[in-house]
Wavefront OBJ file of the C-alpha trace (Angstrom):
o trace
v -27.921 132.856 31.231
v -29.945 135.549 29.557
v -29.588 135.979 25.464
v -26.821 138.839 25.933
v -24.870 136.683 27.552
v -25.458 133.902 25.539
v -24.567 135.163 22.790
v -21.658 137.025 23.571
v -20.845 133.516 24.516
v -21.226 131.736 21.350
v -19.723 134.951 19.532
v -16.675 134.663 21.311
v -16.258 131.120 20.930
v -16.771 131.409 17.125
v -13.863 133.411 16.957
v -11.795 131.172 19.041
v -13.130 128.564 16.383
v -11.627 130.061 13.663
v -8.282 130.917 15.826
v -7.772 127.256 16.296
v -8.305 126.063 12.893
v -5.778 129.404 11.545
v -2.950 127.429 13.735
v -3.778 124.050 12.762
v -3.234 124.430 9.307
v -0.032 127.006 10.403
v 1.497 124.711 12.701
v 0.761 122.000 9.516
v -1.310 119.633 11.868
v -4.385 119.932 9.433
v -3.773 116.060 7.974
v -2.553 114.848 11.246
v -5.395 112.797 11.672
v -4.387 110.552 9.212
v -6.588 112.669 7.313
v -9.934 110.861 8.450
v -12.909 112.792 9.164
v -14.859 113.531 11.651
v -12.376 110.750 13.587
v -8.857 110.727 14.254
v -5.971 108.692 14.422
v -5.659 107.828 18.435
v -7.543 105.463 20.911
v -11.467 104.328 21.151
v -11.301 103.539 17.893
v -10.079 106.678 16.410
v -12.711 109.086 18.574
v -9.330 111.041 20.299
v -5.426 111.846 18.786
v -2.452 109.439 19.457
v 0.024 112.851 19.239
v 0.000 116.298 20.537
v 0.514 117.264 16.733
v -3.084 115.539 16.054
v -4.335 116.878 19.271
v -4.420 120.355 17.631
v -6.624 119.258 14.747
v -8.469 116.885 17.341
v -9.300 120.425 19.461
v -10.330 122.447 16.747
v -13.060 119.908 15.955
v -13.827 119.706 19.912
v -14.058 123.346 19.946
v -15.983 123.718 16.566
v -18.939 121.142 18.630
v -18.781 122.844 20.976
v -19.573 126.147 19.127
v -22.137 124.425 16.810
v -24.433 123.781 20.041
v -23.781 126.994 21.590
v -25.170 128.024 18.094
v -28.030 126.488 18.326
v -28.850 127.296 21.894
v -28.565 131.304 20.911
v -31.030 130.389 17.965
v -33.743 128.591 20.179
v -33.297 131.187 23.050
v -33.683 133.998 20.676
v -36.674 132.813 19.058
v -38.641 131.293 22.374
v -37.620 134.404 24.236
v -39.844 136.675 21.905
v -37.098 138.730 20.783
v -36.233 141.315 17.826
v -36.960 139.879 14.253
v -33.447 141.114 13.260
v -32.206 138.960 16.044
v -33.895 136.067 15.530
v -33.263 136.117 11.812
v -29.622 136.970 12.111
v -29.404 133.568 14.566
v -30.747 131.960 12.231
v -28.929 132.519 9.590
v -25.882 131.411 11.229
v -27.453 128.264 12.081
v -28.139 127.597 8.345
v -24.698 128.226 7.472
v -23.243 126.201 10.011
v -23.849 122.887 8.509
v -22.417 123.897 5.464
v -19.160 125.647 7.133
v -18.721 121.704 8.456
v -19.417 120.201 5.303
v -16.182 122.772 3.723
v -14.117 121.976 7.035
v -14.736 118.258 6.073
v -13.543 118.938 2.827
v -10.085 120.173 3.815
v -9.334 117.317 4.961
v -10.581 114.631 2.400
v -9.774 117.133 -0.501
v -6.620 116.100 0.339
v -6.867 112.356 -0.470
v -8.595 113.462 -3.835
v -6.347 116.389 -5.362
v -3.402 114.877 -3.426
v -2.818 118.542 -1.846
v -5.101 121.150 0.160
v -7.286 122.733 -2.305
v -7.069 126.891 -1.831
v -10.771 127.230 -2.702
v -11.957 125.134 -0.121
v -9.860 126.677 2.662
v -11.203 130.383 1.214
v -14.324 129.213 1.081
v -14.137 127.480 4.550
v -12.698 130.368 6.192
v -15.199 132.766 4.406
v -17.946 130.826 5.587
v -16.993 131.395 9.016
v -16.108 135.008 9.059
v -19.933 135.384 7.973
v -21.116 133.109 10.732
v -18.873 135.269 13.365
v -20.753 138.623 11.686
v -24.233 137.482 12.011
v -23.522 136.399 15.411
v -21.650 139.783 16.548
v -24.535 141.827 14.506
v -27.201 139.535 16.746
v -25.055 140.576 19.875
v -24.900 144.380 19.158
v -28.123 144.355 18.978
v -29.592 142.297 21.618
v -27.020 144.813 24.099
v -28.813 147.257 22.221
v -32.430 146.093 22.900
v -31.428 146.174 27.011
v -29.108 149.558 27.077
v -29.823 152.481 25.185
v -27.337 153.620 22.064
v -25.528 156.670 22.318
v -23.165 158.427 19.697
v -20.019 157.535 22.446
v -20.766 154.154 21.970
v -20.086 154.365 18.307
v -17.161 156.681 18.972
v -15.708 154.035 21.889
v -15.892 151.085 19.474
v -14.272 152.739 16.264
v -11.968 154.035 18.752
v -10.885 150.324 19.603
v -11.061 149.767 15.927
v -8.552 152.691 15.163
v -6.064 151.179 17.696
v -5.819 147.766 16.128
v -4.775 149.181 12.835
v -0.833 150.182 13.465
v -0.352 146.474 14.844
v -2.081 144.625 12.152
v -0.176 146.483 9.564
v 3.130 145.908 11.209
v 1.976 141.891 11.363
v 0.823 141.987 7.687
v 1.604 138.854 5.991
v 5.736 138.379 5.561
v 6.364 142.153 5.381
v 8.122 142.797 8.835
v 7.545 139.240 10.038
v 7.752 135.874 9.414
v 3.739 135.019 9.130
v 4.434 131.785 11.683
v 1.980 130.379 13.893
v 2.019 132.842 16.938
v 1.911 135.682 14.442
v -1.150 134.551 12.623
v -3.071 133.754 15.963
v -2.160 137.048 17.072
v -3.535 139.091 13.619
v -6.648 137.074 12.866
v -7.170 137.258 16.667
v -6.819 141.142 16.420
v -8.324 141.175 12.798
v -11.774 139.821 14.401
v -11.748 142.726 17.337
v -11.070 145.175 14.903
v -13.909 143.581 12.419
v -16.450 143.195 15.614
v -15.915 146.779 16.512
v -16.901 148.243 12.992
v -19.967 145.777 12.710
v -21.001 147.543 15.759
v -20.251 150.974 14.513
v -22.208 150.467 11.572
v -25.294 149.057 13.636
v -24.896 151.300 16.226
v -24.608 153.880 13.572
v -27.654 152.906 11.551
v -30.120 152.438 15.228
v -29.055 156.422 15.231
v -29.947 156.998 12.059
v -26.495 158.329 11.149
v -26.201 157.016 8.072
v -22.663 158.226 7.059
v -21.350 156.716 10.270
v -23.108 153.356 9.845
v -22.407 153.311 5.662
v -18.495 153.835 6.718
v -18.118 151.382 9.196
v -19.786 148.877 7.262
v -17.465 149.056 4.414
v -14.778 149.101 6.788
v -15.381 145.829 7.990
v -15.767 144.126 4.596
v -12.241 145.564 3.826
v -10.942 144.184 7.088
v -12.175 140.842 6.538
v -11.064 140.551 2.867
v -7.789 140.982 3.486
v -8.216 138.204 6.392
v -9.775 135.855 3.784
v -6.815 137.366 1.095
v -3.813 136.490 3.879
v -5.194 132.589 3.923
v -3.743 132.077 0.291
v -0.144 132.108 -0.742
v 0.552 135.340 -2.104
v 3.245 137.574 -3.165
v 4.305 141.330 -3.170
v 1.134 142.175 -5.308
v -1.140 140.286 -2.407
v 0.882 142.086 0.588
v -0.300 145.455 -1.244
v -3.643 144.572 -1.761
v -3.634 143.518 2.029
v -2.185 147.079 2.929
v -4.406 149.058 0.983
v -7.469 147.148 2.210
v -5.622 148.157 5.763
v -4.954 151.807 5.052
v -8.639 152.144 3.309
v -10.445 150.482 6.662
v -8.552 152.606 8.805
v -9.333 155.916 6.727
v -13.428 154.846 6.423
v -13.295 154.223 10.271
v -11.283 157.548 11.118
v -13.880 158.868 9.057
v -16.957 157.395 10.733
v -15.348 158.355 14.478
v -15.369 161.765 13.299
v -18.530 162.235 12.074
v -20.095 161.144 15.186
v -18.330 163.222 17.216
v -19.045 166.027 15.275
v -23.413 164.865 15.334
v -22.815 164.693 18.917
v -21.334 168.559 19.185
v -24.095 170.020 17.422
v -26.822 171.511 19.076
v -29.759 170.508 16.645
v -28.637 166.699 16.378
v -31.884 164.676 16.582
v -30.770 161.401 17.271
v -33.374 158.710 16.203
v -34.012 155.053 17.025
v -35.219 152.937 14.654
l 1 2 3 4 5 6 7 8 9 10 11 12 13 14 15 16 17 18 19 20 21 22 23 24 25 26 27 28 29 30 31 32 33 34 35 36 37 38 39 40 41 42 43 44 45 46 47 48 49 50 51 52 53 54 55 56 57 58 59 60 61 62 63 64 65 66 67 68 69 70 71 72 73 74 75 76 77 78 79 80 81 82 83 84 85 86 87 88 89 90 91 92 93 94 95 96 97 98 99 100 101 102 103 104 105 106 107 108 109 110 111 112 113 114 115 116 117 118 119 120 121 122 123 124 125 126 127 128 129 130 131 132 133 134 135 136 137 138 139 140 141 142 143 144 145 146 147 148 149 150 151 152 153 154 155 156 157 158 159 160 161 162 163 164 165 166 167 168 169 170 171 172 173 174 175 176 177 178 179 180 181 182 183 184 185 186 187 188 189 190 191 192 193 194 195 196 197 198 199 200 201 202 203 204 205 206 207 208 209 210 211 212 213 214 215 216 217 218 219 220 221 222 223 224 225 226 227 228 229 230 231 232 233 234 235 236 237 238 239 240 241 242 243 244 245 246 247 248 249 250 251 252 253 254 255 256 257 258 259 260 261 262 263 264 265 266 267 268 269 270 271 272 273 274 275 276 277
């Protein structure tokens, strides 16, 4: 499997991470495990679940191993293969964070049998810690496909295009404002949330390897308002949080509108010199 692959690969699966552990704490199986860590509560001496309730925190460690060594296979491949320093760097980085995104995902569990209750820093801060491990590895991604095919300004204009179509349906799931924010819901707007997020980290790379710096300055900010109001709908909020959530929506969806435009008007005009890096 080349690196593009690879890490497309681990990206994906780093996502799916962070799916699994949104419904195990929505479904309420986050302590199901008679809240030991890194074991369980079911046979070989606590190694698998005894219920399908602890099954679904038992999976979201499986699939959070699992991710850790794809991890570190993208980090070893990028830096034995000779690749980009922004690659290898960005790999990197998410390898460093990793052990500590563990560490937190530890801690919502045996928080629990020290505050008597899940502690709403330590899920923020666990959930946080992920959503910068996903963007280094979609960042690495973009730009390894980047490295093999050459960017163009439709590129930029096909994924803020995607990006543009996620908005209606994430503000229609926003937290307990049409619907009641259950599990299915949730898997289904953080699922979404991450495409839209993905897509504007690769406008804004895309945009920047152009050198089109209002495109790439627009889609950047766009995806640190998308995933703030991801980390903000993790907490228990209330009419003041479902408008900060909307306006972070509304203000994404305006920067990106904004960034799809301006590329399609650099790639009408004649005298557009469009620049690698």
């Amino acid at each position: 499997m080349d690196l593009r692959r690879l890490l497309f690969v681990t990206t994906i699966t780093t996502a799916l991470t962070a799916l699994v552990g949104v419904l195990t704490a929505t479904s309420g199986a986050g302590l199901t495990c008679e809240a030991r860590w890194p074991l369980c509560d079911g046979a070989v001496f606590g190694l698998f679940p005894a219920n399908f309730m602890s099954f679904i925190e038992w999976s979201h460690r499986l699939v959070a191993m699992i991710t850790g060594f794809l991890i570190i296979g993208s980090t070893i491949a990028a830096w034995r293969g000779g690749h980009p320093r922004r690659i290898r760097f960005a790999t990197l980085a998410a390898l460093i964070i990793t052990p500590v995104q563990i560490v937190f995902g530890a801690f919502t569990v045996l928080v629990h049998e020290l505050v008597f209750g899940y502690s709403i820093v330590v899920l923020t801060l666990h959930f946080s810690f992920a959503a910068t491990i996903l963007g280094l590895l979609v960042a690495a991604t973009v730009w390894a496909y980047a490295e093999a095919t050459p960017v163009s300004l439709d590129r930029v204009q096909q994924a803020g295009g995607i990006a543009l179509l996620g908005y209606p349906v994430m503000v229609a799931l926003t937290p307990r404002l049409f619907v009641t924010f259950g599990e299915v819901v949730q898997f289904l707007y953080y699922g979404l949330g991450f495409a839209v997020f993905a897509g504007l980290v690769a406008v804004a790379l895309w945009g920047r390897e152009l050198d089109a710096r209002g495109v790439s300055l627009a889609g950047g900010v766009a995806a640190l308002a998308v995933i703030s109001q991801l980390i903000i709908a993790r907490q228990a909020f209330g009419s003041r949080g479902q408008l900060l959530i909307l306006a972070l929506s509304f203000a994404a969806f305006g920067l990106t509108l904004g960034a799809v435009s301006r590329s399609r008007s650099l790639g009408a005009s004649p005298n557009r010199a469009v620049a690698g890096e």
